[in-house]
C-alpha positions in Angstrom: 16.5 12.0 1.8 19.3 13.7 0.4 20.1 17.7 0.6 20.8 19.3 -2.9 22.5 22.8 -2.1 21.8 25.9 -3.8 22.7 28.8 -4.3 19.8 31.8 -3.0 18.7 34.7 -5.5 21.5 36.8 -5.8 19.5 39.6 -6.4 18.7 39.3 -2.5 22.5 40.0 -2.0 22.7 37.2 0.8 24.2 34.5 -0.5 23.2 32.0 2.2 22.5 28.4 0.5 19.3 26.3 1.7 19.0 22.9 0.8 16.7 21.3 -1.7 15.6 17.8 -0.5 15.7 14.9 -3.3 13.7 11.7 -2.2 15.5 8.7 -2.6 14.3 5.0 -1.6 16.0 1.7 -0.2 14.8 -0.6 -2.7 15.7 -3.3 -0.4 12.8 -2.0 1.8 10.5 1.0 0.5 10.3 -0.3 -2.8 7.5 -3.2 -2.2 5.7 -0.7 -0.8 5.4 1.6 -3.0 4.8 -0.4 -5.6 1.6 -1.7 -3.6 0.9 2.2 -3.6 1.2 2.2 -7.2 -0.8 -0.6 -8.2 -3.7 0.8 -6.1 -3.4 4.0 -7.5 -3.5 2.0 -11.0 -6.6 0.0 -10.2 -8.4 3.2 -9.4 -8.2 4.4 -12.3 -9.1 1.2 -13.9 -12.3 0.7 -11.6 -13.1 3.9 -11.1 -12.0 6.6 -13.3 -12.0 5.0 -16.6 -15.1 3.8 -16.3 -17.5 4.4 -18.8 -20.7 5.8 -16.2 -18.0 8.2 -14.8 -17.0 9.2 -17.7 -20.5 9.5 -19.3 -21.3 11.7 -16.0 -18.6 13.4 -15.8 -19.5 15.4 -20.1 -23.5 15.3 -18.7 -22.1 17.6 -15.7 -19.6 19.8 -17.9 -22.4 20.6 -20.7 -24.5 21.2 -18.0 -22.5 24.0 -16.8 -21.3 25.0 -20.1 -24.7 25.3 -21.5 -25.4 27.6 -18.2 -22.6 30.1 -18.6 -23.5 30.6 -22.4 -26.9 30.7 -21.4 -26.3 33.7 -18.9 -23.8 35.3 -21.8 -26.5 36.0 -23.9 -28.4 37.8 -21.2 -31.3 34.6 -20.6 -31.7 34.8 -16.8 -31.4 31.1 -14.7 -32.8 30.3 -11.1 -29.1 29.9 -8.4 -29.0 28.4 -5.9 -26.3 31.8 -4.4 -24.7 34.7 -5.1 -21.6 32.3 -5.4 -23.0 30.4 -8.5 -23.9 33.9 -9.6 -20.2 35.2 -9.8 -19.2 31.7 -11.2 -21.7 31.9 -14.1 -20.6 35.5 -15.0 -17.0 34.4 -14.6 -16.0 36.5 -11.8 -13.4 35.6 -9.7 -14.4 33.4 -6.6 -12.2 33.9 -3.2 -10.6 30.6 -1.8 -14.1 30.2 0.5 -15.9 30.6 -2.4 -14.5 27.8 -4.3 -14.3 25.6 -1.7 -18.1 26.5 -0.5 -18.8 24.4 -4.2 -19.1 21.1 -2.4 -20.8 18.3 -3.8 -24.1 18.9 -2.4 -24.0 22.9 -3.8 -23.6 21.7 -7.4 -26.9 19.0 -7.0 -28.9 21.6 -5.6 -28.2 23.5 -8.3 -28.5 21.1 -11.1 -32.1 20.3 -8.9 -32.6 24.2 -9.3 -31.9 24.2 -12.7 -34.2 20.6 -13.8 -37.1 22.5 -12.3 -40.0 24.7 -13.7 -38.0 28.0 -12.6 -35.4 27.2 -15.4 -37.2 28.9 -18.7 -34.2 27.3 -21.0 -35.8 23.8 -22.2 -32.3 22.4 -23.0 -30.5 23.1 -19.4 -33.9 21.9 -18.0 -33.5 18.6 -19.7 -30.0 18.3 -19.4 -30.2 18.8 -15.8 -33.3 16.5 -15.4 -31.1 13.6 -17.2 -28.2 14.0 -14.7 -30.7 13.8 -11.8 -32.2 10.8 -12.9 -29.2 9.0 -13.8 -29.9 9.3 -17.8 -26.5 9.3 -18.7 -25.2 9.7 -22.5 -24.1 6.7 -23.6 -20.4 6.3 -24.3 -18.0 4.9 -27.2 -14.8 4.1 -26.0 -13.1 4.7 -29.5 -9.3 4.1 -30.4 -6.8 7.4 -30.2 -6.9 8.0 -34.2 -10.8 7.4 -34.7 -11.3 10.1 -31.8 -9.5 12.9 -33.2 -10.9 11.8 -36.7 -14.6 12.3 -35.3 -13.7 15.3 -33.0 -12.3 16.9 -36.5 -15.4 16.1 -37.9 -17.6 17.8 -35.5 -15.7 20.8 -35.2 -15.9 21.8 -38.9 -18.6 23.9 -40.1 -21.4 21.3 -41.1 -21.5 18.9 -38.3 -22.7 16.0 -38.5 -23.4 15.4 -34.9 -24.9 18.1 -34.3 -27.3 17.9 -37.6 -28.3 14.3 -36.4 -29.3 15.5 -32.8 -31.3 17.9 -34.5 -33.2 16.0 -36.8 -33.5 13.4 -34.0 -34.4 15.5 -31.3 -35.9 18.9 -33.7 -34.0 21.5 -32.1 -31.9 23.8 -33.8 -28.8 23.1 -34.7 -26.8 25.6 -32.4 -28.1 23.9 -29.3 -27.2 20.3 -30.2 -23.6 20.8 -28.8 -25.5 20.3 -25.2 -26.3 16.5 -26.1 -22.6 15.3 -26.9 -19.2 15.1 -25.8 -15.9 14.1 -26.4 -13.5 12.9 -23.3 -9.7 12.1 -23.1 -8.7 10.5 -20.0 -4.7 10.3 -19.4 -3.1 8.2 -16.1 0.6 8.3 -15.8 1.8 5.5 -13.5 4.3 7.2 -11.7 3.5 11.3 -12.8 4.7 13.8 -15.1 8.5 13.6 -16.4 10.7 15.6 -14.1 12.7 18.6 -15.8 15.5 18.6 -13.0 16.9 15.5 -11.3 16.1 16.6 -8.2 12.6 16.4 -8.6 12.9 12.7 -9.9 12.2 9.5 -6.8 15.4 7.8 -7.1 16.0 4.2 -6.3 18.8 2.8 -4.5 19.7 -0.8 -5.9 22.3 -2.8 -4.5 23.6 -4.3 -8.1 27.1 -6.7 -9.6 28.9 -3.1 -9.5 27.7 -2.1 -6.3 25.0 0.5 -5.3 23.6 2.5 -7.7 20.6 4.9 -8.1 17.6 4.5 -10.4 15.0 7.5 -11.0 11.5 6.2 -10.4 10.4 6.4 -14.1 13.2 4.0 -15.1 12.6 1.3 -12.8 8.9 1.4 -14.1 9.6 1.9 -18.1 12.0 -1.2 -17.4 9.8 -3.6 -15.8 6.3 -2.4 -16.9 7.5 -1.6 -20.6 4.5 1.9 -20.7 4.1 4.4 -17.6 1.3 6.3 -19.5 -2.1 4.9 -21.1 -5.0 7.1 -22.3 -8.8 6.3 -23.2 -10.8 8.2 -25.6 -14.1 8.4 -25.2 -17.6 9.6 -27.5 -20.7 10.2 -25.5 -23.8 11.3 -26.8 -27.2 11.3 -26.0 -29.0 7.9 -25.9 -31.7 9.1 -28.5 -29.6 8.7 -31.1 -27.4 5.8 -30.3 -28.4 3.9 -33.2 -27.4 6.6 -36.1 -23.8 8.0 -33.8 -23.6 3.5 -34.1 -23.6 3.7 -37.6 -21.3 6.6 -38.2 -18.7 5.0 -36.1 -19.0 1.5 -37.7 -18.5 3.2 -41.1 -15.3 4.9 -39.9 -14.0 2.0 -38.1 -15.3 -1.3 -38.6 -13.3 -2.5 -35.3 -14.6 -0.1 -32.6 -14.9 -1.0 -28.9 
């Protein structure tokens, strides 16, 4: 590791300097190593996180809560589980114990709270019910320009999602929001672009021209050409697969 000195805050009139510590890596040694670190941290995302259930899950559980808070805006009481759902739902500020009392197992009771007969909104009900049962929207993994070409779309004033879920499903328009969802998910390879150099992972290479030091990012833009890929995803409920089907073949012959 190598120290980086610094000057303090001045405004503290000490004037003492404390070193800043830059990681840097024998890429005769460590650099094998992490790579392996890398590649595994690539495959998860591959696996795991880009998959399509997760990702299908992961807009059920949002609209769930979404639909919840908006529900409790508008003054429509729903069964908690705690007072600590409570605060979240009117957007109170939770204390760190709080938060971290949110576990997994909080947020299925819940969601069993709110699929039962104690919930009086029908939508949340079903919503909620769906999640439990492992109903998951089903997802369109769409390419980067036919996303934001069908997010536009549903975002204007007449949308078209939103009026086929309703004449699918016959609820009014304003709810159908709760049975769709669009998802970006972004994995960088090696994290965000520093601002400083000192915050880079530098690599020491023992080269024609001796040792030199290469940042992290360049080593990987060199021999892996990209460091960032994204997916875009469509998810909507699987009662109207068949007409979302069509829209997207008509917008994009090509679709995966």
């Amino acid at each position: 590791m190598v120290p980086e000195l610094i000057d303090d805050d001045p405004r503290q009139g000490l004037g003492i300097s404390e070193p800043l510590w830059t990681l840097a890596i024998d890429g005769r040694k460590g650099l094998s190593t992490l790579t392996q670190f890398m590649n595994a941290r690539e495959n998860m995302y591959e696996l795991v996180y880009f998959h399509k259930t997760l990702r299908s899950a992961s807009v059920l559980l949002r609209n769930i809560f979404v639909r919840a808070a908006r529900v409790r805006k508008i003054g429509q009481n729903i069964p908690l589980l705690n007072d600590t759902f409570d605060k979240l739902f009117s957007r109170i500020p939770l204390s760190i114990d709080e938060y971290v009392s949110l576990d997994d197992g909080a947020v299925w009771e819940q969601i069993k709270i709110f699929s039962s007969n104690k919930c009086e909104d029908i939508v949340l009900k079903k919503l909620s019910s769906d999640f439990l049962s492992r109903r998951y929207f089903k997802v369109f993994m769409v390419r980067p320009d036919l996303f934001f070409t069908l997010k536009n779309l549903a975002e204007e004033k007449n949308n078209y999602l939103s009026a086929i879920i309703s004449a699918k499903k016959g609820i009014p328009v304003d709810d159908c929001w709760s049975f769709y969802g669009f998802d970006e998910a972004i994995f960088n390879k090696v994290g965000r672009t520093p601002t400083q150099a000192r915050d880079s992972v530098w690599i020491l290479d023992e080269g024609i021209e001796g040792h030199r030091f290469t940042s992290l990012h360049e080593h990987v833009r060199k021999n892996q050409g990209k460091i960032e890929e994204s997916h875009y995803y469509l998810a909507v409920d699987d009662s109207v697969v068949d007409e979302i089907n069509l829209v997207v073949e008509r917008l994009s012959p090509s679709y995966s």
